[in-house]
C-alpha positions as CSV (number, residue, x, y, z in Angstrom):
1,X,0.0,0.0,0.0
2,X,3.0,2.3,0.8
3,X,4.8,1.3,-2.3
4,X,1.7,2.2,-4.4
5,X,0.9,5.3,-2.8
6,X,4.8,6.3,-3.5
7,X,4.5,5.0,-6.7
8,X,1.3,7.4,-6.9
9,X,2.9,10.4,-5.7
10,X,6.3,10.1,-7.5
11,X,4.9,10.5,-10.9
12,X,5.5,13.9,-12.7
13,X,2.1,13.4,-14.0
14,X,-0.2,12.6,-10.9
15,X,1.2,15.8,-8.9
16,X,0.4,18.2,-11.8
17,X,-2.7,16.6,-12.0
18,X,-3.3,17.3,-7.9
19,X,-2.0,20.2,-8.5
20,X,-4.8,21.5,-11.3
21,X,-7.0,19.8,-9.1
22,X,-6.5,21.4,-6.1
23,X,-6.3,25.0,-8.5
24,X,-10.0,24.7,-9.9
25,X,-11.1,23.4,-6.4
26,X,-9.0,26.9,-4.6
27,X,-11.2,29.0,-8.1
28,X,-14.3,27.5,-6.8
29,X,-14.1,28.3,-3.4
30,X,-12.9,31.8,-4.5
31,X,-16.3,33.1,-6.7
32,X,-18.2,30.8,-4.3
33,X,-16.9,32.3,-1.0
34,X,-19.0,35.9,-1.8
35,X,-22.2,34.1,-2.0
36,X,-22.0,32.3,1.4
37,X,-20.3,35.0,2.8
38,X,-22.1,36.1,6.3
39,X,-22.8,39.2,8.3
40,X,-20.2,39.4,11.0
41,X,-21.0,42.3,12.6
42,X,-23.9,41.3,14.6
43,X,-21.1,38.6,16.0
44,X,-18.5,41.4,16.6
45,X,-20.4,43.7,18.2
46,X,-21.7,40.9,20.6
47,X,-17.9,40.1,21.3
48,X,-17.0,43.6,22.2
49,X,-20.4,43.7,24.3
50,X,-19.1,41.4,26.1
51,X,-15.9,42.9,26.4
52,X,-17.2,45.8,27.6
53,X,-19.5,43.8,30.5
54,X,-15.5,42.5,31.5
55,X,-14.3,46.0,31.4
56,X,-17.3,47.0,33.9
57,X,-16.9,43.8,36.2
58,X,-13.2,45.0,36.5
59,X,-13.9,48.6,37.3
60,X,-16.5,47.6,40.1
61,X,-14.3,44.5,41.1
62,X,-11.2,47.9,41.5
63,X,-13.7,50.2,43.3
64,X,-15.1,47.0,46.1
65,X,-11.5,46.2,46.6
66,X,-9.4,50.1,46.7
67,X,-6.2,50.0,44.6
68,X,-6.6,46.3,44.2
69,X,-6.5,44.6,41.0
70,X,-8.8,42.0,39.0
71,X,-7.5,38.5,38.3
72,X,-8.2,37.3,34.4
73,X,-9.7,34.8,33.3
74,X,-7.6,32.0,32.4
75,X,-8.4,29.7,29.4
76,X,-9.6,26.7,29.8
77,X,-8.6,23.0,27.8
78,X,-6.1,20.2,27.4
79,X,-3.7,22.7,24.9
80,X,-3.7,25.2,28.2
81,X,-2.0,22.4,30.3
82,X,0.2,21.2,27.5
83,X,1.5,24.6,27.3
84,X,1.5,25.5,31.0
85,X,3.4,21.7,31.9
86,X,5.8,22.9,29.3
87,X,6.5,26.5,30.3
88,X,6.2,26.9,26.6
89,X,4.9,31.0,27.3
90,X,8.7,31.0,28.5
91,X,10.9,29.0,26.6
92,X,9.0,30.5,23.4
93,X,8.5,33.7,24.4
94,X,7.6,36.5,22.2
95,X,7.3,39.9,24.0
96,X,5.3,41.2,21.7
97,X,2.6,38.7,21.0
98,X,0.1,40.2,22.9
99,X,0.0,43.3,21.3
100,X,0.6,41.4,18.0
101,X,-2.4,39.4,18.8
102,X,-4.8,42.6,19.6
103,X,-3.6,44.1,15.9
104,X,-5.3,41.0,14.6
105,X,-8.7,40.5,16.6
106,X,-7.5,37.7,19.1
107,X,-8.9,39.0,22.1
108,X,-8.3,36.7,25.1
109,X,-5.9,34.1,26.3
110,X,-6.9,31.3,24.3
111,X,-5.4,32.6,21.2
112,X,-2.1,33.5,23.4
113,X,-2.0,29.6,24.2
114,X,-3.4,28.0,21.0
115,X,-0.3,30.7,19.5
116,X,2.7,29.2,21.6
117,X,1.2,25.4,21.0
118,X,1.3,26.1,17.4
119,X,5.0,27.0,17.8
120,X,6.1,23.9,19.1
121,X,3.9,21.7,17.0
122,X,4.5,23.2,13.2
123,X,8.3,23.0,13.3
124,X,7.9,19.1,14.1
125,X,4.8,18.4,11.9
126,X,7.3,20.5,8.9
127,X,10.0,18.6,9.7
128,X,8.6,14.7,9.9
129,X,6.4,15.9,6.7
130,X,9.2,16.5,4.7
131,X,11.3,13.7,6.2
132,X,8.8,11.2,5.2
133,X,8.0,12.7,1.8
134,X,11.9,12.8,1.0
135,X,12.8,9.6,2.6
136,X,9.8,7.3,1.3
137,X,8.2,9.4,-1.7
138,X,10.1,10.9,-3.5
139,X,14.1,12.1,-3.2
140,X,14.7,14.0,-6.2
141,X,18.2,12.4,-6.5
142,X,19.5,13.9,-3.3
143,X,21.8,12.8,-0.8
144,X,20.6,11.6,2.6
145,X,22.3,14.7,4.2
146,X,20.7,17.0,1.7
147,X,17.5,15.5,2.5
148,X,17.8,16.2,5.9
149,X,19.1,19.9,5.8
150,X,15.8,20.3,3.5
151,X,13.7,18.6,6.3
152,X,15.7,20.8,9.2
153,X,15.2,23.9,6.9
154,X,11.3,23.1,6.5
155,X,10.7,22.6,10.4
156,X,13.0,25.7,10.9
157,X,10.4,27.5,8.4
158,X,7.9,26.0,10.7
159,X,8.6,27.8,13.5
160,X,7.9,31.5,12.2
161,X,5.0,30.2,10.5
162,X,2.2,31.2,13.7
163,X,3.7,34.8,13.4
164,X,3.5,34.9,9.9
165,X,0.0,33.9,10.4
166,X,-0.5,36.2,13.0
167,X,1.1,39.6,11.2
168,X,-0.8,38.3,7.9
169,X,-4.0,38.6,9.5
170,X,-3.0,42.1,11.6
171,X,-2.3,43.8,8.2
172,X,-5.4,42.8,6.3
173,X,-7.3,43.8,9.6
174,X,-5.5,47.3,9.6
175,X,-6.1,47.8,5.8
176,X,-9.5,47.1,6.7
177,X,-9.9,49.5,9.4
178,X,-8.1,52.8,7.1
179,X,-10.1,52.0,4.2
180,X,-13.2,53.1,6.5
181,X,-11.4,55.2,8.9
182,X,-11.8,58.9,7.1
183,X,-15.3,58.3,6.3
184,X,-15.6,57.3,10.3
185,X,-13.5,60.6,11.1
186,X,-16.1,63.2,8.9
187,X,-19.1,61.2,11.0
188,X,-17.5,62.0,14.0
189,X,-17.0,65.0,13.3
190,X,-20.7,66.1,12.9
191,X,-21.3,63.7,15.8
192,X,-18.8,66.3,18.0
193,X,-20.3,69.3,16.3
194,X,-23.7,68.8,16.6
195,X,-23.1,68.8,20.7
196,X,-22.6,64.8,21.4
197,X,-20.4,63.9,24.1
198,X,-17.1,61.9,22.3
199,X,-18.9,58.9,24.3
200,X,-21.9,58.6,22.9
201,X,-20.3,60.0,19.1
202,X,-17.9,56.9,19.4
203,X,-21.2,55.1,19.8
204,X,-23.0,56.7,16.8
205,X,-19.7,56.2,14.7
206,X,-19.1,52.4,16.0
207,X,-22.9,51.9,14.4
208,X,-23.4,53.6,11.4
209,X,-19.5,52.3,10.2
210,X,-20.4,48.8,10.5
211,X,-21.5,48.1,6.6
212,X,-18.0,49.6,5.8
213,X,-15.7,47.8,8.0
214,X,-16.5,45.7,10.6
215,X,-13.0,46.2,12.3
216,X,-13.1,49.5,12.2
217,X,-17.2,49.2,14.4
218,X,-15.2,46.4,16.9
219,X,-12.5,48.9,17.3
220,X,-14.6,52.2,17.9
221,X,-17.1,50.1,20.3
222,X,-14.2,48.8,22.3
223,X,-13.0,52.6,22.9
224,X,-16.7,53.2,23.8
225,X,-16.5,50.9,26.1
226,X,-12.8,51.6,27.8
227,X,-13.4,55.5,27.5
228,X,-16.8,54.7,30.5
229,X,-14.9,52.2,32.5
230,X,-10.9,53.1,32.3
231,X,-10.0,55.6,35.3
232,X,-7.8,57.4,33.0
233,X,-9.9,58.9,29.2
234,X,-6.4,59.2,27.5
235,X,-5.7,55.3,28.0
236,X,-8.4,54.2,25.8
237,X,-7.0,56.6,23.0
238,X,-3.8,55.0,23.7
239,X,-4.9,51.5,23.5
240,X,-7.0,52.6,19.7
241,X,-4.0,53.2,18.7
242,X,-1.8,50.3,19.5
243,X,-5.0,47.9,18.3
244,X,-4.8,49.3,15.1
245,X,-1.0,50.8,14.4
246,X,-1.6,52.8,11.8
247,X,-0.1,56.6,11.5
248,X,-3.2,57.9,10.8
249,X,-5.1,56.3,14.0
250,X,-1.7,57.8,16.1
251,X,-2.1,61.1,14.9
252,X,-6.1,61.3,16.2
253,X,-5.0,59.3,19.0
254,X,-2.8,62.0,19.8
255,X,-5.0,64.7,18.9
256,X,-7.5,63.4,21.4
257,X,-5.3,62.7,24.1
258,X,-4.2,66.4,23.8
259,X,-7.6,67.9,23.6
260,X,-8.3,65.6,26.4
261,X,-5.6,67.1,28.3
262,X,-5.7,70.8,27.4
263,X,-9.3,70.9,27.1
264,X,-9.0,72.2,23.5
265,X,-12.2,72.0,21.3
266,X,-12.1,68.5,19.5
267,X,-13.6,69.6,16.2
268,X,-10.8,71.7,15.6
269,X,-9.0,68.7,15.9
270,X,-10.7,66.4,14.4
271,X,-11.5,68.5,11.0
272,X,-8.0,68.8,10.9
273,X,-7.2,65.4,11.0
274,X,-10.1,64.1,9.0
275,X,-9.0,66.2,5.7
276,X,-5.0,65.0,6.8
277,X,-6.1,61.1,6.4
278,X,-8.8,61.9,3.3
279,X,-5.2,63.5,1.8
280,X,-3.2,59.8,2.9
281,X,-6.2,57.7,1.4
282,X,-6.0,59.7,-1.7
283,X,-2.4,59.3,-1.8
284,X,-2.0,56.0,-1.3
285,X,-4.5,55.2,-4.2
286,X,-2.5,57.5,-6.6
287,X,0.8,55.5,-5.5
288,X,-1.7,52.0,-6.2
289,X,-2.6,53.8,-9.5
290,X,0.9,54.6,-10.2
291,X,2.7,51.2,-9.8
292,X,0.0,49.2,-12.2
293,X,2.1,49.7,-15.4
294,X,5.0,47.9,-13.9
295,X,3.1,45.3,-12.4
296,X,1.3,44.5,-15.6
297,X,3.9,44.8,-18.0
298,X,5.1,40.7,-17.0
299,X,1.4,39.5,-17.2
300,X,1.1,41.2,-20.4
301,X,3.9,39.7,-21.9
302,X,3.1,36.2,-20.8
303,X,-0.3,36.2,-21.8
304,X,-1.4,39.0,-24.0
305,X,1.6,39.1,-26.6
306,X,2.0,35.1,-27.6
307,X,-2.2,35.5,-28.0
308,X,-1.9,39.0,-30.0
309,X,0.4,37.5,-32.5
310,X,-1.9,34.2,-32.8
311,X,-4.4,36.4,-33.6
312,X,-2.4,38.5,-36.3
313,X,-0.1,36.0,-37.2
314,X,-2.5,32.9,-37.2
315,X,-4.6,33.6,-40.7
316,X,-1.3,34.7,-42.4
317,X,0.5,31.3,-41.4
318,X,-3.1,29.7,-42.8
319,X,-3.1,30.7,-45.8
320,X,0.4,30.7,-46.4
321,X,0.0,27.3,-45.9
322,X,-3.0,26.9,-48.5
323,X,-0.9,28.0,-51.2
């Protein structure tokens, strides 16, 4: 059974055949995934709800207790006493996971623990993959040493795989959030204008932004939240702007905590940096705009050219032929 399944895997053929296979089922899923695509937001705002019912537990737990402070809640599971048997928070420490992990949405310590137990497992599942594949499959005419430095090398690749994962998913989140953000800026705005307190406009903002950017509603609704139950305002402007690290969320971050401070009117402020990050999303699409030609001049040569001169060339050659 071994033998055939090597047998299967080893042929030139078969893999390219898996390989178109696995392409048309990856298209599928692509122009399928919009039409089962769900409405997260009801989901996200339930989270940060939530979130915010923590947040008021705390700051009653801080006011029964004086200067005291409010144990978390740990997670729960068989990977939490792997990891805690192991010490693996220590021996694969990252001091900036946390904050890492709040860029990409992972709330909690379950993702903190499901993060370090995915350190110590990929590496090994990489390495014994490849070891097998080389060793029993397939060994593309290498030496047994080569085989293993390409097995070390894959379990070594492994290892930063979970922070790859991790940053993937905190950039997509934060290009989510910007796309929305100066639309959510010019709302709040009017919201401070019209006489709202920054409470209640974070609120009104959080709600109405929702169909844009789902992020960008979790994010404003967890200020909401931090900005009634943190005893110091600023540290909820502070803790937007580490979520979503971004320059444009520092600068009104900033702003804020200054107004905050100074007491100086925030829609000054806030018009000012509303038309600064309208100005930074209309330059980053010219740059986008900019760098197309380059990045279509190798597609167009691979694809367009050899089809343009089928097309002019093909009835030439035909009836070149006829003659």
């Amino acid at each position: 059974m071994i033998q055939d399944i090597a047998a299967f895997m080893s042929e030139t053929d078969n893999l390219i055949a898996m390989f178109a296979a696995a392409a048309a089922f990856a298209t599928i899923v692509t122009l399928a995934g919009p039409l089962m695509k769900q409405d997260k937001l009801e989901a996200r705002l339930k989270s940060v709800s939530s979130h915010r019912e923590k947040l008021r537990k705390q700051h009653l737990g801080r006011v029964a207790a004086g200067a005291g402070s409010v144990r978390r809640r740990d997670a729960k599971g068989w990977m939490l006493n792997f990891v805690n048997k192991l010490q693996l928070d220590k021996i694969l420490e990252d001091p900036s996971i946390h904050e890492k992990m709040m860029q990409a949405g992972l709330r909690g310590p379950r993702p903190i623990v499901t993060f370090y137990f995915a350190r110590l497992i990929a590496p090994i599942v990489m390495f014994v993959g490849l070891l097998l594949y080389l060793f029993l499959v397939k060994d593309y005419d290498q030496t047994p040493m080569m085989r293993f430095a390409i097995a070390f090398g894959g379990g070594f690749l492994g290892y930063y795989l979970p922070g790859l994962y991790v940053s993937n998913r905190a950039s997509k989140r934060r290009d989510g959030i910007m796309s929305a953000f100066p639309d959510a800026l010019d709302l709040l705005l009017i919201c401070v204008e019209a006489g709202m307190a920054i409470e209640a406009a974070f609120h009104k903002v959080a709600g109405e932004i929702g169909t844009a950017s789902i992020e960008l509603a979790e994010e404003l609704s967890l200020t909401t939240a931090e900005l009634s139950y943190l005893q110091e305002r600023r540290q909820a402007y502070v803790n937007l702007a580490k979520r979503t690290n971004h320059p444009g969320v520092k600068a009104v971050a900033t702003a804020l905590v200054q107004a905050e401070r100074y007491g100086t009117p925030l829609g000054q402020a806030l018009r000012v940096m509303a038309k600064e990050n309208r100005d930074m999303r209309l330059a980053a699409a010219e740059k986008k705009a900019a760098s197309l030609p380059a990045k279509l001049t190798v597609p167009m040569i691979i694809f367009f050219l050899p089809v343009l001169f089928v097309v002019i060339l093909g009835p030439a050659v035909i009836r070149f032929q006829q003659l």
